[in-house]
N, C-alpha and C positions, 0 to 999 in steps of 0.2 A: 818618527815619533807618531804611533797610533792613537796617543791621548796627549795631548799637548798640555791640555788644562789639569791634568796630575801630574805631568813633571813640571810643568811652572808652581804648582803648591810644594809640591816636593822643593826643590832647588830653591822658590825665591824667599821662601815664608820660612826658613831654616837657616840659611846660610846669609851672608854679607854680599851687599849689592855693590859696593863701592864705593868711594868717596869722590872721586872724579864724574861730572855732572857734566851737560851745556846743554845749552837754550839752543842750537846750532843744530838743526836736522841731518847737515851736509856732513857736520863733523862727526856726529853722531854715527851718521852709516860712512864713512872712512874708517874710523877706528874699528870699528864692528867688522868690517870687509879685509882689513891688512892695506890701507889704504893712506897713502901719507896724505899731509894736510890738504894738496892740490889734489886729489881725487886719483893719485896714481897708483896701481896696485904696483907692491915689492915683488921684486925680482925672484925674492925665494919662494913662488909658485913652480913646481915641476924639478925643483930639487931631487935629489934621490931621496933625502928624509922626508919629503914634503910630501902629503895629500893630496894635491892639488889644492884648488881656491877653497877658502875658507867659509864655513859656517857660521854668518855674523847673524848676532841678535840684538833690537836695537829698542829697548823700552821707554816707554813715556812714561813719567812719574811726575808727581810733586814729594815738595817736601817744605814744611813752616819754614818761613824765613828768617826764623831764630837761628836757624839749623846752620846754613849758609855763611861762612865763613869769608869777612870784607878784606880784599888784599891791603899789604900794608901793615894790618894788625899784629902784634905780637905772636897770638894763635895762629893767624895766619903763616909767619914764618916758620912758627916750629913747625907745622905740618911740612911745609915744602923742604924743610931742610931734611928729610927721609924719606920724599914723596915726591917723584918728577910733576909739579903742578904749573899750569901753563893758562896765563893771565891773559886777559880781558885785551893783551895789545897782540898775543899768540892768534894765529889762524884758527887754531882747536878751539878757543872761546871757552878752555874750562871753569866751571865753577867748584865749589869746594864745600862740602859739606864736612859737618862734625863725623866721627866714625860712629856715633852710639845713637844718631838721627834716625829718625822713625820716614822710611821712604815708603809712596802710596801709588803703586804701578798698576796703568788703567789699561795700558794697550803695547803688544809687543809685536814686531812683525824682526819674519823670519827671511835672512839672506842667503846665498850661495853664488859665492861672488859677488857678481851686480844683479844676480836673476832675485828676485823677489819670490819668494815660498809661500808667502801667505802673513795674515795676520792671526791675532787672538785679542778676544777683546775680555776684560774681568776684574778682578779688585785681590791685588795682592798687594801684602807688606812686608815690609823684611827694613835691615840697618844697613845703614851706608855702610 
């Protein structure tokens, strides 16, 4: 990526960020890395379909606390009941945003594997 700050406009300011959130930095770059909740990379590295190790991207955002979806809640269910969503008692520590939430991404830093690429730092928005 020779301009990082034109495809993070491109990609994040157009497309859907996701609805699975956490407060969890560790969880954060596991899931970004292919990395189960204990920090172990899968076994499907060096496959014959496989790449190698994977190209994780791991963004800091907010997002109003409106947006944020309380377990428990009736909304809450219907999401998870089409959406592997994994609670506050889960290692992942996900949170759950609404899909049409307005997310405000300050800083992204890039992985390969566990080697750390770099960051970027800027002001993008896009919807969970």
């Amino acid at each position: 990526m020779s301009n990082p700050h034109a495809f993070l406009d491109r990609s994040l300011n157009r497309t859907q960020m996701g609805i699975h959130w956490t407060a969890n930095p560790n969880s954060a770059f596991n899931f970004a890395t292919d990395r189960d909740p204990d920090g172990w990379a899968h076994e499907s590295w060096g496959d014959e379909e496989d790449e190698g190790e994977p190209l994780g991207v791991v963004m800091s955002g907010r997002v109003h606390p409106r947006h944020v979806l309380e377990e428990g809640t009736e909304e809450h269910d219907s999401y998870s009941m089409g959406e592997a969503i994994l609670g506050e008692g889960h290692p992942e520590q996900e949170t759950t945003v609404r899909g049409d939430a307005r997310v405000h991404v300050r800083d992204i830093d890039f992985f390969h594997g566990s080697e750390h690429l770099g960051s970027v730092r800027g002001r993008w928005s896009g919807r969970a």
